[in-house]
Phi, psi and omega in degrees: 000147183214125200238156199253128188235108184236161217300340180266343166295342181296303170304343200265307215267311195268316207280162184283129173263169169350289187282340174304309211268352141271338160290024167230349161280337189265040225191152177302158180283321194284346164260004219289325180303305171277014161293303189325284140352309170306262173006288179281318189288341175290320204296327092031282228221307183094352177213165183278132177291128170254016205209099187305340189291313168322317151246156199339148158297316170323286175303002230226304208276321177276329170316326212262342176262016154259335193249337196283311176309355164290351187276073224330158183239000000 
């Protein structure tokens, strides 16, 4: 599956706002990333990725240097 992205929908599509990152702080930590994941891509897509591969590497990438540090540790 391939989904068409363009670099300003990325940052708009993956990062967490508030209430994402407290409810994905409210989750075990060790799941906490791939909730996350989760999360933005239904918010998004509207369904849960069943094939990780679907999503961007791109997208993947800018989540984790806008958001994962947002995360409890």
């Amino acid at each position: 599956m391939s989904f068409g992205f363009s670099s300003g929908d990325l940052v708009e599509r993956w990062s967490l706002n508030f209430s994402d990152i407290a409810f994905v702080n409210s989750i075990p930590e060790l799941a906490q990333l791939g909730f996350a994941i989760q999360l933005k891509f239904f918010a998004a897509h509207g369904f849960f990725v069943q094939d990780h591969a679907a999503i961007p590497l791109i997208a993947f990438c800018i989540w984790l240097s806008n958001s994962a540090s947002q995360l409890k540790r």
